[in-house]
ZAVEXVO-74863 format. One record per atom (N, C-alpha, C): atom name; x, y, z. Coordinates in steps of 0.2 Angstrom, whole numbers, plus 2048, in hexadecimal, padded with zeros to 3 digits. Example, Ala and Ser with C-alpha at 12.3 -4.5 7.8 and 13.67 -1.06 7.14 Angstrom:
<recs>
   name    xx    yy    zz
      N   842   7E4   827
     CA   83E   7EA   827
      C   842   7F0   827
      N   840   7F5   823
     CA   844   7FB   824
      C   840   800   827
</recs>
This chain:
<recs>
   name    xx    yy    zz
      N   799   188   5E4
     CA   79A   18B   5EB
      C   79B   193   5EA
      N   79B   197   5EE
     CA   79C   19F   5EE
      C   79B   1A0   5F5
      N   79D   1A7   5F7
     CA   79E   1AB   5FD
      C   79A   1AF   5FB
      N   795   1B0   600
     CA   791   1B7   600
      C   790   1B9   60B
      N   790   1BE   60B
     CA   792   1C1   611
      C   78B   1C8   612
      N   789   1C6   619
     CA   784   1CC   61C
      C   787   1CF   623
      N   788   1D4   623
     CA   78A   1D7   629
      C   787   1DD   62D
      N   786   1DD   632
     CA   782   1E3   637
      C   786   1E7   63B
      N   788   1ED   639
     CA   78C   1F2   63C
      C   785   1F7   63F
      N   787   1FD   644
     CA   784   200   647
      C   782   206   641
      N   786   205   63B
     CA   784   20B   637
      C   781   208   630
      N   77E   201   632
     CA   77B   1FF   62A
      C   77F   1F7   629
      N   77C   1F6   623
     CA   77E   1EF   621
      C   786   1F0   61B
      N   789   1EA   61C
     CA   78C   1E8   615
      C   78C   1E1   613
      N   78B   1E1   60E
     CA   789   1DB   60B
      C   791   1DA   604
      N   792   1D4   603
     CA   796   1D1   5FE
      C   793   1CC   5FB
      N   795   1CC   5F5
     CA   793   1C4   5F3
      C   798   1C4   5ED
      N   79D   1BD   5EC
     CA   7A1   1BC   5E5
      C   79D   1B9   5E1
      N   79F   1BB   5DC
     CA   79C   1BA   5D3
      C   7A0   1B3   5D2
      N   7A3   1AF   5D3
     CA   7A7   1A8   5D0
      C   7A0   1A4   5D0
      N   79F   1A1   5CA
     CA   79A   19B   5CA
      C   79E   196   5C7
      N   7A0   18E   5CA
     CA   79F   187   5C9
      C   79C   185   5C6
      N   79D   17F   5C1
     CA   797   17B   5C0
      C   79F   175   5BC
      N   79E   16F   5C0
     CA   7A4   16C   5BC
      C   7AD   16D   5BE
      N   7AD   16F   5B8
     CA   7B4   172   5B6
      C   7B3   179   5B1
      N   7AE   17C   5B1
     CA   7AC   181   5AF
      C   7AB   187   5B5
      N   7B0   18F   5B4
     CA   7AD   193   5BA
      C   7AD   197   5B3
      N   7A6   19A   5B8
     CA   7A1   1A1   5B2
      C   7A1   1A7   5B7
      N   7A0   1AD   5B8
     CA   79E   1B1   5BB
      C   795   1B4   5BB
      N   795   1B6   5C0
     CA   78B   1B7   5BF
      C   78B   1BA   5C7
      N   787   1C0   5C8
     CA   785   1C3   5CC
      C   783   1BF   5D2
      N   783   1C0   5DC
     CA   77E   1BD   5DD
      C   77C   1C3   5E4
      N   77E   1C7   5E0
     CA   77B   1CC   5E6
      C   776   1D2   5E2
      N   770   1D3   5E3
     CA   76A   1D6   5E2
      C   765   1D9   5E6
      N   763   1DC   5E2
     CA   75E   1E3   5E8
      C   758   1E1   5E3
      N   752   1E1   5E8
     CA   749   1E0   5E5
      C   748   1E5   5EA
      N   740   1E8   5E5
     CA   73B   1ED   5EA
      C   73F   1F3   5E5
      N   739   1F8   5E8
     CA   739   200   5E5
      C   73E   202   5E9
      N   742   208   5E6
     CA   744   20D   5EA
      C   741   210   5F1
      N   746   210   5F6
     CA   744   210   5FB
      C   742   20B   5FF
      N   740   204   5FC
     CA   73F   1FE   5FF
      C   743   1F8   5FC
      N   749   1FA   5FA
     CA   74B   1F3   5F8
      C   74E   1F0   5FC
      N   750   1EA   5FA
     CA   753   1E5   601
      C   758   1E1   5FB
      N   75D   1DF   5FD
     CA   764   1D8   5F9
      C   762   1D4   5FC
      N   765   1CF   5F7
     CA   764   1C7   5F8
      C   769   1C5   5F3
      N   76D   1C0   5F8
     CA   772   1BF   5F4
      C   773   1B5   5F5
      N   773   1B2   5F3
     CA   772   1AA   5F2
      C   77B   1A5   5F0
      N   77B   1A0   5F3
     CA   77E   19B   5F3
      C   77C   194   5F1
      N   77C   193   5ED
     CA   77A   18A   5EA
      C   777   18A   5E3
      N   772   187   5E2
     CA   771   186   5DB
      C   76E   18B   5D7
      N   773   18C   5D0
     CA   772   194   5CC
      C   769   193   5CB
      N   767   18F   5C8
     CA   760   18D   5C5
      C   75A   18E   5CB
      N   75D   18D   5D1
     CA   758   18D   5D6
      C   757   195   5D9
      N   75C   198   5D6
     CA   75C   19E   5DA
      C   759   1A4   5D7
      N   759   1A3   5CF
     CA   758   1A4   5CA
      C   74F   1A3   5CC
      N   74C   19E   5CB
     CA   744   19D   5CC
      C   743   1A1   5D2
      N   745   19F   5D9
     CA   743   1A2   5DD
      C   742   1AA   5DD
      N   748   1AD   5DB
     CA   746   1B4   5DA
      C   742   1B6   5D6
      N   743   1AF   5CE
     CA   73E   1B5   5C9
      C   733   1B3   5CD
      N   734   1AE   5D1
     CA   72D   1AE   5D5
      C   72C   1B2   5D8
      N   732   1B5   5DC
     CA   731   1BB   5E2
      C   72F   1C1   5DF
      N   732   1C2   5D9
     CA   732   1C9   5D7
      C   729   1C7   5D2
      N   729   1C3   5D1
     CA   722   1C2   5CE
      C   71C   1C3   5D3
      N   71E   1C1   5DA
     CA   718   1C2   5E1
      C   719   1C9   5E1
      N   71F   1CA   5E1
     CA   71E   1D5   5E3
      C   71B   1D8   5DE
      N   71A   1D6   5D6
     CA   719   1D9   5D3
      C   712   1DA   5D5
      N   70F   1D4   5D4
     CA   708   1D3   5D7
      C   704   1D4   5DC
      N   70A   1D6   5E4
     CA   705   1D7   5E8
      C   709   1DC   5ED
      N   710   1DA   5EB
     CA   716   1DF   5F0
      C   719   1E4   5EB
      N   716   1E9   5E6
     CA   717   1EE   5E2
      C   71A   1F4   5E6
      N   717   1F7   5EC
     CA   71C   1FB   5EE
      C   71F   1FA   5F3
      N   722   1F3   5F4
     CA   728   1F0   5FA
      C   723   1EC   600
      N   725   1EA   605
     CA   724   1E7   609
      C   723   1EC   60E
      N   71F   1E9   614
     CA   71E   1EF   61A
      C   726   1ED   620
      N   728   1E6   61F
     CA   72E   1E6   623
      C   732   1E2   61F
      N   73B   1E1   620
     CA   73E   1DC   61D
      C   73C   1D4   620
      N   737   1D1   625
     CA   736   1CF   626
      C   731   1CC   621
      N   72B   1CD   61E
     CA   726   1CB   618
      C   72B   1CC   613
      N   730   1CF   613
     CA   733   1CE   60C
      C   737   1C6   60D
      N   738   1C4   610
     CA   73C   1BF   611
      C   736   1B9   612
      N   731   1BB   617
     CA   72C   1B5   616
      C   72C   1B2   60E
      N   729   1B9   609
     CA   726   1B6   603
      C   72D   1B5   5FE
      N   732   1B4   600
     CA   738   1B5   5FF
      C   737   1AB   5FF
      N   737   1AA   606
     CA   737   1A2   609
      C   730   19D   606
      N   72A   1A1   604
     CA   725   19D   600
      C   727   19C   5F9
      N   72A   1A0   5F5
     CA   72D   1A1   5EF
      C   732   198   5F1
      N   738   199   5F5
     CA   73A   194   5F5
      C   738   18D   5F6
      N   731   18C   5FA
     CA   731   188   5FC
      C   72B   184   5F5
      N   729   189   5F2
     CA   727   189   5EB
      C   72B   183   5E5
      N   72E   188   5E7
     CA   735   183   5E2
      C   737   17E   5E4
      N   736   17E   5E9
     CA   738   176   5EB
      C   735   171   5E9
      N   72D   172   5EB
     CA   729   16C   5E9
      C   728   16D   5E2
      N   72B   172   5DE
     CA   72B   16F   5D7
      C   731   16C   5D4
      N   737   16E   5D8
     CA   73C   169   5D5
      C   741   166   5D9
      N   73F   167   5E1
     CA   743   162   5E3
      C   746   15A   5E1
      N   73F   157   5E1
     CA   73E   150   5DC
      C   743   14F   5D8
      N   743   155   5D3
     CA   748   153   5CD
      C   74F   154   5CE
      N   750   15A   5D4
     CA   756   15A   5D3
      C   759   156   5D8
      N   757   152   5DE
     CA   759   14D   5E0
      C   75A   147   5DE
      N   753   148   5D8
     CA   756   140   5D5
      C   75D   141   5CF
      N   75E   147   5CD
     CA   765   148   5CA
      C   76B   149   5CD
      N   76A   145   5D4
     CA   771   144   5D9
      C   773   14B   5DC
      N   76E   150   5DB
     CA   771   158   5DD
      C   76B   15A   5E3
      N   770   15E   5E7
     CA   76A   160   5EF
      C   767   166   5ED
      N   760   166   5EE
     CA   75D   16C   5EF
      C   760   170   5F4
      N   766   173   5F3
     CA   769   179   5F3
      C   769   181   5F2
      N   767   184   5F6
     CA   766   18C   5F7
      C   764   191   5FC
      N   76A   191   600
     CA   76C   196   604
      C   76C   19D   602
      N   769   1A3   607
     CA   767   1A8   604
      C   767   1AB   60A
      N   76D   1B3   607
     CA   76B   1B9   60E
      C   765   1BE   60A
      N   763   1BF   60F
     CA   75E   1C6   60E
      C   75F   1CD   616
      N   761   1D1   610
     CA   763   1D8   614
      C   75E   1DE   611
      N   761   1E2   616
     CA   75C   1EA   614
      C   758   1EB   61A
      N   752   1F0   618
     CA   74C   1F3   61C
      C   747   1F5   61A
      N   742   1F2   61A
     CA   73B   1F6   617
      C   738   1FC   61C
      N   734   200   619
     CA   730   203   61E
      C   72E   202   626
      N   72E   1FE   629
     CA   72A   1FF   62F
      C   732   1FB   633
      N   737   1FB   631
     CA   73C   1F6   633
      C   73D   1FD   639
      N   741   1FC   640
     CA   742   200   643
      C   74C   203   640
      N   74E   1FA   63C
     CA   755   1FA   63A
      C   755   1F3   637
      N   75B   1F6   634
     CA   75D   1F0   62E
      C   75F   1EA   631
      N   75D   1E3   62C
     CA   761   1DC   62E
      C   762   1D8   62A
      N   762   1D4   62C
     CA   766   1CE   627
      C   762   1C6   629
      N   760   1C3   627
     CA   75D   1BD   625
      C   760   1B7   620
      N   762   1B1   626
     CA   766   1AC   621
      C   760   1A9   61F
      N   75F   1A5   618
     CA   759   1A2   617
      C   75B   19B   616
      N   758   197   618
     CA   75C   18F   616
      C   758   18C   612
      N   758   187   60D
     CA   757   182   608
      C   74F   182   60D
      N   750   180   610
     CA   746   17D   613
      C   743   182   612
      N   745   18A   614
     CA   740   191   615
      C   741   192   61C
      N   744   18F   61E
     CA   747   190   626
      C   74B   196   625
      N   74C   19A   62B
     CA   750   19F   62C
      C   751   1A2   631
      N   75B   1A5   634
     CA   75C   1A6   63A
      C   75B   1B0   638
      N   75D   1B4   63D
     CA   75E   1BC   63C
      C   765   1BE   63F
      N   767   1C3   63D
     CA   76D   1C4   640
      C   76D   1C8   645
      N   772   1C9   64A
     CA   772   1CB   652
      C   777   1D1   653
      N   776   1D2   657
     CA   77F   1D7   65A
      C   784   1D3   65C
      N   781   1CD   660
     CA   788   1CA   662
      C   78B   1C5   65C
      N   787   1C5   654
     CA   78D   1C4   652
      C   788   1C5   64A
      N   78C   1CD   649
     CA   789   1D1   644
      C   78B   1CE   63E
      N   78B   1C6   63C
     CA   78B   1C6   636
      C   787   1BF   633
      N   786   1C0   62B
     CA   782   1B9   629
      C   788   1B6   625
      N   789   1B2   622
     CA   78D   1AE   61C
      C   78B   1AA   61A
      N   78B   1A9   616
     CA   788   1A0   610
      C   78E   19F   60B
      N   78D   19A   609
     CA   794   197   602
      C   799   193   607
      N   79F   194   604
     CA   7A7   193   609
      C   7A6   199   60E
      N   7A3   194   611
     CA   7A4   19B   61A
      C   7AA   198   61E
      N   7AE   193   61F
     CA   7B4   191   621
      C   7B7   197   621
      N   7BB   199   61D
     CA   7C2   19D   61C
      C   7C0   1A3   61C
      N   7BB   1A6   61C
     CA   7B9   1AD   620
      C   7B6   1AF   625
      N   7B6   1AA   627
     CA   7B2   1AB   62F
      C   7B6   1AE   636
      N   7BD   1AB   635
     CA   7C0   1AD   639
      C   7C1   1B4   63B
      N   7C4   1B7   635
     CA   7C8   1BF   636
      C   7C1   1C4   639
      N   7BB   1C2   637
     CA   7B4   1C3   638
      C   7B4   1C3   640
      N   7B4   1BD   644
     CA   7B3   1BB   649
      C   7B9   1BF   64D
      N   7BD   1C1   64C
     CA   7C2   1C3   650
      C   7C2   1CA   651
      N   7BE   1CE   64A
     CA   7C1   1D5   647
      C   7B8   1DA   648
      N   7B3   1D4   645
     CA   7AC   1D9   645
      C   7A9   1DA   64A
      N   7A6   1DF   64E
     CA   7A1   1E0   653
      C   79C   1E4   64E
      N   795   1E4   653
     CA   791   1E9   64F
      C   793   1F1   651
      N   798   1F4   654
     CA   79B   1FB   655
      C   79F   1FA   64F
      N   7A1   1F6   64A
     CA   7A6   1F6   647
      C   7A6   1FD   643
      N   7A9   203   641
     CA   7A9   205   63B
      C   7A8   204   635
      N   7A2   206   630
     CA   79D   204   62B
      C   7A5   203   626
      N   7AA   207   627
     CA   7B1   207   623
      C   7B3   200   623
      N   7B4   1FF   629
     CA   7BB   1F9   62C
      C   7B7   1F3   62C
      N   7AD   1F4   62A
     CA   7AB   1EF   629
      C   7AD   1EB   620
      N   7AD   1F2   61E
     CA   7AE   1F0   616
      C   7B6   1EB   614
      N   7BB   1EE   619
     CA   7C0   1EB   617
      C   7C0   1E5   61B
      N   7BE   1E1   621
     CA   7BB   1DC   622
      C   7B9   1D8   61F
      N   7B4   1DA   61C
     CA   7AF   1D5   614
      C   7B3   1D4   612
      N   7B9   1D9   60D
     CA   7BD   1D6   608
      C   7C1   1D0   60C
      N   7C6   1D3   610
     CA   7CA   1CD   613
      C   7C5   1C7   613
      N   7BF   1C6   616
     CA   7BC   1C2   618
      C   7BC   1BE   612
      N   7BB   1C0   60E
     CA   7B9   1BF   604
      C   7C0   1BE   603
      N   7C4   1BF   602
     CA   7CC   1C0   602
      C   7CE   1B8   605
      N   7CE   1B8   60A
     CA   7CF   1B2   60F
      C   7CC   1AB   60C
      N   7C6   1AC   608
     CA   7C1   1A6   607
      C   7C4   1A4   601
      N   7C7   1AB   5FC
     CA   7C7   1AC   5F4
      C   7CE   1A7   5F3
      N   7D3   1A8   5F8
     CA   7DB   1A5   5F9
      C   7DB   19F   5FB
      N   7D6   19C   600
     CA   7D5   196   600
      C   7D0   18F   5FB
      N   7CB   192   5FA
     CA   7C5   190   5F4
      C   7C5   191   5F0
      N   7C6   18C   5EC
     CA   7C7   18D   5E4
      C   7BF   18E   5E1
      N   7B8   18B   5E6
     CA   7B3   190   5E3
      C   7B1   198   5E5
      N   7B6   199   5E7
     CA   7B5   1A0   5E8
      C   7B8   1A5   5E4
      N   7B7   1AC   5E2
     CA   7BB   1B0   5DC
      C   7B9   1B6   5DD
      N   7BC   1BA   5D8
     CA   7B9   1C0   5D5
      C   7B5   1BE   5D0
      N   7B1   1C3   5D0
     CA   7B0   1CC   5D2
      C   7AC   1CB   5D8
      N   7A9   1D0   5DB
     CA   7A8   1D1   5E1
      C   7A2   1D5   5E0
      N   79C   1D5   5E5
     CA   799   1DB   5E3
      C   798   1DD   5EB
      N   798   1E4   5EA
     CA   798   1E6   5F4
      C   792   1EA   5F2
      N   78D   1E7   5FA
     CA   788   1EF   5FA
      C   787   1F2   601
      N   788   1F6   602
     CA   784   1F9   60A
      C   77F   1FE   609
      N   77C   1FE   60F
     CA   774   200   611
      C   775   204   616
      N   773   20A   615
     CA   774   20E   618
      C   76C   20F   61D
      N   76B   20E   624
     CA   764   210   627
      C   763   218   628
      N   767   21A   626
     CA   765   224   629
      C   761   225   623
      N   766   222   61E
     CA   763   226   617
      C   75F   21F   611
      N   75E   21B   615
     CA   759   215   614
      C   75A   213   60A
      N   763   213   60C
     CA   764   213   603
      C   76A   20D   603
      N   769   208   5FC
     CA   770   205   5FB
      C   775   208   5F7
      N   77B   205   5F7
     CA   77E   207   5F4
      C   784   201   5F2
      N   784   200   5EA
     CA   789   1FB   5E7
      C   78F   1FB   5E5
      N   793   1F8   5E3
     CA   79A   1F8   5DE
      C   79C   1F2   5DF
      N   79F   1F0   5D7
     CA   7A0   1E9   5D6
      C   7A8   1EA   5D5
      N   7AB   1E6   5D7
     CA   7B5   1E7   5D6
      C   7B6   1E0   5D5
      N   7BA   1DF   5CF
     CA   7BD   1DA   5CC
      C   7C4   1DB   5CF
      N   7C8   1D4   5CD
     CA   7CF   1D2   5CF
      C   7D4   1D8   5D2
      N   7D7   1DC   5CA
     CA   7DB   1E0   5CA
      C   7D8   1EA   5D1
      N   7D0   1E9   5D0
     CA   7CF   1F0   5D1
      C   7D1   1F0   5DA
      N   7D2   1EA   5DE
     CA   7D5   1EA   5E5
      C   7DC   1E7   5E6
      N   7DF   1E6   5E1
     CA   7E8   1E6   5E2
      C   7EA   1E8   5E7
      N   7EA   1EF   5E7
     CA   7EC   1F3   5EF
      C   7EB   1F0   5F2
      N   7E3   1ED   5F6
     CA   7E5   1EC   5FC
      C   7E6   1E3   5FD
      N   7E6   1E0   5F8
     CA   7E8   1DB   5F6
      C   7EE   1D9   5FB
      N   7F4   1DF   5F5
     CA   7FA   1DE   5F8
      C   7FB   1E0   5FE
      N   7F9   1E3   602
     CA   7F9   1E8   607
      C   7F9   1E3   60B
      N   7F3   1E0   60B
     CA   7F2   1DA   610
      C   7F5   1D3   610
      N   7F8   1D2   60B
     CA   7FD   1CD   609
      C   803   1CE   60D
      N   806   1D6   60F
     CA   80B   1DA   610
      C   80D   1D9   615
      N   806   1DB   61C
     CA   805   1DC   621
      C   804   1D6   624
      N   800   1D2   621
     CA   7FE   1CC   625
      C   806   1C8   628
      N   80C   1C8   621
     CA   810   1C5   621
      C   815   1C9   629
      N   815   1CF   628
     CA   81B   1D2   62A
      C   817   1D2   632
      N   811   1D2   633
     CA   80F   1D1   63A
      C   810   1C9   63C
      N   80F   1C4   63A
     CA   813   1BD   63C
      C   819   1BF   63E
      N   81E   1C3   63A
     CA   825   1C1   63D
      C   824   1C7   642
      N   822   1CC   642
     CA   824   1D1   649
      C   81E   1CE   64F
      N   81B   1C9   64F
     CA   818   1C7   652
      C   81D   1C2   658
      N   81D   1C2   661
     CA   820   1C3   667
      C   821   1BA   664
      N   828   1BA   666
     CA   82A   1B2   665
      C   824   1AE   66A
      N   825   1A8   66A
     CA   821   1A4   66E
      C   825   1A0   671
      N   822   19E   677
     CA   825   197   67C
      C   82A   194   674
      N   828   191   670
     CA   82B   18B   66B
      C   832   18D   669
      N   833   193   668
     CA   839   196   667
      C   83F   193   66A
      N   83F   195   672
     CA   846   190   673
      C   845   18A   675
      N   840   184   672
     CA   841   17B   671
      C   841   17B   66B
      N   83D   17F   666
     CA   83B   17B   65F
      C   840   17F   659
      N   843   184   65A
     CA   847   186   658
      C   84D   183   654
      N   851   183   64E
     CA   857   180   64D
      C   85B   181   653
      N   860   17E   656
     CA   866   181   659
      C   863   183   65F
      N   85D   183   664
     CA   85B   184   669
      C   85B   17D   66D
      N   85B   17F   675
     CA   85D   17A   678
      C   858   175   679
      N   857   16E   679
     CA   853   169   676
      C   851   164   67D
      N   84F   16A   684
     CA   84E   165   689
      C   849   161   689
      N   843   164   685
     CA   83E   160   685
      C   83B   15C   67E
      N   841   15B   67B
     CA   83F   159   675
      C   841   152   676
      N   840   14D   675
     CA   841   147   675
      C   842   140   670
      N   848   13F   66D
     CA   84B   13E   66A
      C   849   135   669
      N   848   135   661
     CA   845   12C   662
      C   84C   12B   65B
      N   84F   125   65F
     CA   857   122   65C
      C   84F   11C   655
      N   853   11B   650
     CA   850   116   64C
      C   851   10F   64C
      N   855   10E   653
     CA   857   109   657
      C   84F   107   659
      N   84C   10D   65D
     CA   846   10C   662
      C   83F   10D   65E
      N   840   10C   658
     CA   838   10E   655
      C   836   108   652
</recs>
């Protein structure tokens, strides 16, 4: 399992994905967030499911661009296409095998960026068949992996107005939230945004200790707003020592 995250702000993309790899009782770390294409036209792809499947599919894709998509795509759209033939390649060479080995062909896949003729950048969930949905304004975000546990703060907190800032520290909480709950989820992290004015990415990878601060911050905060949080109705039933009109008392007489 892993958490990778596509998001659409009005000032560009941000993209996450965690480095934690399973297999067993074995975690490894390994990259899954990537840029393909020339400067100027690259795009990420960042994957969920099987390391081997994901592995092939790119080293085909980046073997079609060498062939025939050398200076990039004309939209992120064709890049995704031959993105999904690539996939759909693999399948019929190894689905066979890897189903008869009790394992699902597995491999979920965002694709983000902007090629030249794009008017603005997106995002592309890609599913196991070569099917695939696009991201929207009304809800400016993709996710693959353990998407339970970061969905929420997502759904409450992101719009596409959000500030390109307040989007970064959403991801991490979102990553945060998934990392505390899922034991397949972990550090390191790799972050990248895509800037449309200046039609450039930009990366950094941060392991465990390099977000401590806001770690604890949010650790801090989270706690201390529960409690200063407005009592509720249950306060005076549920309360010790509160009055129990509606509480309703079973004698072990009567059970």
């Amino acid at each position: 399992m892993t958490y990778c995250l596509g998001m659409k702000v009005s000032e560009g993309l941000v993209c996450l994905a965690d480095g934690r790899i399973t297999s067993g009782n074995q975690v490894t770390n390994a990259q899954k967030l990537s840029l393909h294409g020339p400067d100027g036209a690259q795009f990420a792809i960042m994957t969920s499911g099987l390391r081997s499947l994901r592995d092939k599919t790119l080293a085909y894709l980046e073997r079609d661009m060498r062939k025939n998509h050398a200076t990039g795509f004309a939209a992120l759209l064709d890049a995704v296409t031959a993105y999904c033939r690539c996939l759909r390649q693999v399948a019929e060479e190894d689905r066979e095998q890897i189903e008869g080995s009790d394992l699902t062909f597995n491999l979920h896949s965002l694709i983000a960026g902007a090629q030249p003729e794009d008017k603005e950048p997106s995002i592309f969930l890609v599913y196991p068949e070569g099917n695939w949905i696009e991201v929207d304004r009304r809800t400016p975000y993709l996710s693959v992996g353990a998407t339970a546990y970061g969905k929420p703060i997502l759904d409450r907190a992101l719009n596409y107005d959000t500030a390109m800032t307040t989007a970064l520290k959403l991801a991490y909480l979102s990553f945060d939230s998934s990392r505390f709950s899922s034991a397949d989820v972990g550090f390191p992290i790799d972050l990248a945004t895509y800037s449309p004015s200046e039609r450039r990415w930009r990366t950094a990878h941060y392991d465990y200790d390099d977000l401590r601060e806001q770690r604890i911050w949010w650790n801090e905060h989270i706690t201390q707003l529960a409690v200063r949080m407005p009592d509720g109705p249950w306060v005076n039933e549920l309360r010790p020592g509160s009055h129990a009109a509606h509480l309703t008392i079973v004698s072990e007489d009567d059970s």
